[in-house]
N, C-alpha and C positions, 0 to 999 in steps of 0.2 A: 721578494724579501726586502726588509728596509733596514737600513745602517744598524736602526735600533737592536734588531734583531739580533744584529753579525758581534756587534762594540759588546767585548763583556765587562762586569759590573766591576767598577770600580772597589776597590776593597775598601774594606770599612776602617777609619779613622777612630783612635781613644777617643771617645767625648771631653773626657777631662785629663791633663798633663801632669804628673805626680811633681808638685812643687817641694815637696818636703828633700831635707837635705838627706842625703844616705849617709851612714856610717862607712868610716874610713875602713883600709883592709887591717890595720891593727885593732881599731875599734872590735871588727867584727872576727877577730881572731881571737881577740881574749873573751868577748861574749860563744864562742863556742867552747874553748877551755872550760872556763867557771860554769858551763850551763852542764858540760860532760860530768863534770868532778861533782857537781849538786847532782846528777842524777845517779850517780855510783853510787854516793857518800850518804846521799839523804832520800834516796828512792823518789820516783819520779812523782808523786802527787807533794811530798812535800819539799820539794824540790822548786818546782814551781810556786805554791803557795810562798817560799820563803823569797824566793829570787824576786817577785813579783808585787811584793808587798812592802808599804814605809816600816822599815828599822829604826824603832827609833834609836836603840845604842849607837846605829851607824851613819845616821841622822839625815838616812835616802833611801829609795830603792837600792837594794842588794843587786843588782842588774844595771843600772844608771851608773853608780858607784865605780862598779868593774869594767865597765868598760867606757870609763873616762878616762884612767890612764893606768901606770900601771902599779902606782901605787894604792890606789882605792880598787885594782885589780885586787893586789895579796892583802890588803883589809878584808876583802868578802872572801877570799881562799881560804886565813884564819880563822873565818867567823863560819866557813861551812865544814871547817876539820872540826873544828870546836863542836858544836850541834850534832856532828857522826859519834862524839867520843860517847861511849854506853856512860849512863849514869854511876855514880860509887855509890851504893848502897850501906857501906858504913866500916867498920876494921877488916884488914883482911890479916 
């Protein structure tokens, strides 16, 4: 039998090294808050579509926004209470 045989294989290496930066751990504390509370608040299909998409009122991603810091945090927390409130359909 020859070394080849015996020597087992090397394990395989990433081909490519994720350069992008990662979100901090507050970053990524308040992107699961805001994403919890949009899925409670605004049920989960629009939830996403709202989180995910340019606002223009708020003049960014709803998601980007919140989790910059923490005040473009409770900008998107008012703008997802606001959206849950039922419509007033007219005198009560």
């Amino acid at each position: 039998m020859t070394e080849d045989a015996i020597t087992p294989a090397r394990p395989r290496r990433r081909a490519f090294v994720n350069r992008e930066t990662r979100i901090s751990p507050d970053q990524a504390r308040r992107q699961g808050l805001i994403t919890h509370l949009a899925f409670v608040l605004l049920g989960h299909e629009e939830a996403i579509r709202f989180l995910n998409t340019h606002n223009t009122s708020l003049g960014a991603r709803p998601l980007d926004l919140a989790i910059g810091d923490p005040t473009g945090y409770s900008v998107v927390e008012d703008a997802v209470k606001l959206l849950a409130r039922p419509a007033t359909g007219g005198r009560q």
